[in-house]
C-alpha positions in Angstrom: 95.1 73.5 97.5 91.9 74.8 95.6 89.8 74.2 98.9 92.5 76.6 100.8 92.0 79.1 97.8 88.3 78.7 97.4 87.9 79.5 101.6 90.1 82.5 101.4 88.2 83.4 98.6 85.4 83.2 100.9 86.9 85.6 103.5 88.0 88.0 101.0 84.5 88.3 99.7 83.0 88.8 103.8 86.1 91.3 104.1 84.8 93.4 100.9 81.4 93.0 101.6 82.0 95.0 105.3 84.3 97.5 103.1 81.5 98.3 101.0 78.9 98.0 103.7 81.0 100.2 105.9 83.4 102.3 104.1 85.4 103.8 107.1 89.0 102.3 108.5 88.7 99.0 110.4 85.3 97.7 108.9 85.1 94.7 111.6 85.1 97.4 114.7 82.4 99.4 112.4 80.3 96.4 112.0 80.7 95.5 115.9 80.4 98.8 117.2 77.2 99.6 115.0 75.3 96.2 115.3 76.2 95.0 118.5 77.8 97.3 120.8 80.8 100.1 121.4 82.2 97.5 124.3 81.8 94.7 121.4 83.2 96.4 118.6 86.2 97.6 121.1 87.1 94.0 122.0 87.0 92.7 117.5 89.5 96.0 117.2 91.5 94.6 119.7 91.5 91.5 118.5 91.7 91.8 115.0 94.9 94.4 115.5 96.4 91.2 117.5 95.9 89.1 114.8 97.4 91.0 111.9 100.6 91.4 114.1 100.8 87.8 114.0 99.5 87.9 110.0 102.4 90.5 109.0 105.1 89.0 110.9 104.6 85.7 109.4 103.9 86.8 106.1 107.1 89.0 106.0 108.8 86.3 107.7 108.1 83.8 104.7 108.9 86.7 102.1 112.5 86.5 103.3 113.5 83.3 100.7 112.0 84.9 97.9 113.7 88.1 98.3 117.4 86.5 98.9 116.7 85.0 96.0 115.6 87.4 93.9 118.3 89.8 95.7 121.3 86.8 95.2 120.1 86.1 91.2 119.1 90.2 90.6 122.2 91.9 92.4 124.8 89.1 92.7 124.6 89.0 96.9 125.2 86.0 98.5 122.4 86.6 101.0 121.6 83.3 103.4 118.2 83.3 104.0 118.6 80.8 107.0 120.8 83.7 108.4 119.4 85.4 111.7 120.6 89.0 110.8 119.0 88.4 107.3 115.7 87.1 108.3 115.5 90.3 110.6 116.6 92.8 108.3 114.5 91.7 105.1 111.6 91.5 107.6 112.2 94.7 109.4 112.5 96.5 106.0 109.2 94.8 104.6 107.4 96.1 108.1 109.0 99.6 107.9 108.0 99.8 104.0 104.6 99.1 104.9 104.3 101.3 107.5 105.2 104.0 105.2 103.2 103.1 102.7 100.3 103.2 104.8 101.3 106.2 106.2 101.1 108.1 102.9 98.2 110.2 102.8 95.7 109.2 100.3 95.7 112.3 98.6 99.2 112.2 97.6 98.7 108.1 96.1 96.4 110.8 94.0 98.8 112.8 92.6 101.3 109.8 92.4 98.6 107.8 90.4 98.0 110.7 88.5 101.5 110.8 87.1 102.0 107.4 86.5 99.0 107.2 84.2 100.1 110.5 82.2 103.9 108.4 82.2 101.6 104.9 80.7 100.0 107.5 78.6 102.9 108.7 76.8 104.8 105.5 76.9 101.8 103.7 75.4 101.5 106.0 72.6 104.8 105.4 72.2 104.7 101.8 71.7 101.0 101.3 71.1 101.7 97.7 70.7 103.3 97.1 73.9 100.7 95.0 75.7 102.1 95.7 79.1 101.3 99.2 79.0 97.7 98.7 77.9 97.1 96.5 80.8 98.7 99.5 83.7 96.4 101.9 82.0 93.3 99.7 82.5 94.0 98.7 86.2 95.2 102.3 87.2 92.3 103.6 86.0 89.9 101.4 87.7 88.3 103.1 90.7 86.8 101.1 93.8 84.0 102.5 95.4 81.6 101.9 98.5 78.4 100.2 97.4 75.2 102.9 97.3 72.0 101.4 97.4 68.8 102.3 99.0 69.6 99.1 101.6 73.0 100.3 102.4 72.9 101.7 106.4 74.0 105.1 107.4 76.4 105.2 109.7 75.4 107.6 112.3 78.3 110.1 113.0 80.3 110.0 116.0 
């Protein structure tokens, strides 16, 4: 198990070093495009959008136990996760949640992140104790930016 979590560690680390490096929507088409070629960085798009089909829909597939349990011991359903119909609407309404979510523009996760912090705010001066309320403070707060250094590349425009 730690070797598993050590090499996805890995990946997640060549994944936010291409974010940073190239801070545009589908940073493996970017990097391909740029370095190698347009007809190169077509066929990693391609590819890569294959591969997160197969990603999500087994991901969202395996979410289905935990969230017939959670539903069954939360709500008091008596979900069967082995069921057909369940399995395809739990994973259906993961997919269509995402999609919205990603769907959203950013601006408006501005305004909504905006608000939550002013609601942490006030709850947090409510309870100034409350160590939950400290912690949503500090992570919505936190802002990720592109890396900007003199050896960063410009991407030429389009």
């Amino acid at each position: 198990m730690p070797v598993v979590v050590g090499c996805m560690m890995l990946v997640a680390l060549v994944f936010g070093e291409l974010a940073s490096e190239y801070p545009l929507s589908g940073a493996l088409y970017q990097y391909g495009k740029y370095n190698v070629s347009p007809r190169y960085g077509w066929f990693v798009g391609w590819i890569y959008g294959i591969a997160l089909l197969a990603t999500v829909a087994s991901v969202d597939s395996g979410a289905v136990g935990y969230v017939t349990s959670l539903s069954n011991a939360w709500f008091s359903t008596h979900l069967d996760p082995a069921s057909h119909l369940t399995i395809f609407a739990i994973t259906g309404g993961i997919i269509a949640l995402s999609g919205f979510l990603n769907s959203v523009e950013p601006r408006s996760w501005d305004k909504f992140r905006a608000s939550a912090c002013t609601w942490r705010r006030s709850a947090r001066s409510a309870s100034s104790s409350h160590w939950r309320s400290r912690v949503f403070t500090t992570v919505s707060t936190l802002r990720f930016r592109p890396r900007t250094s003199s050896t960063s590349r410009a991407i030429p425009s389009a």
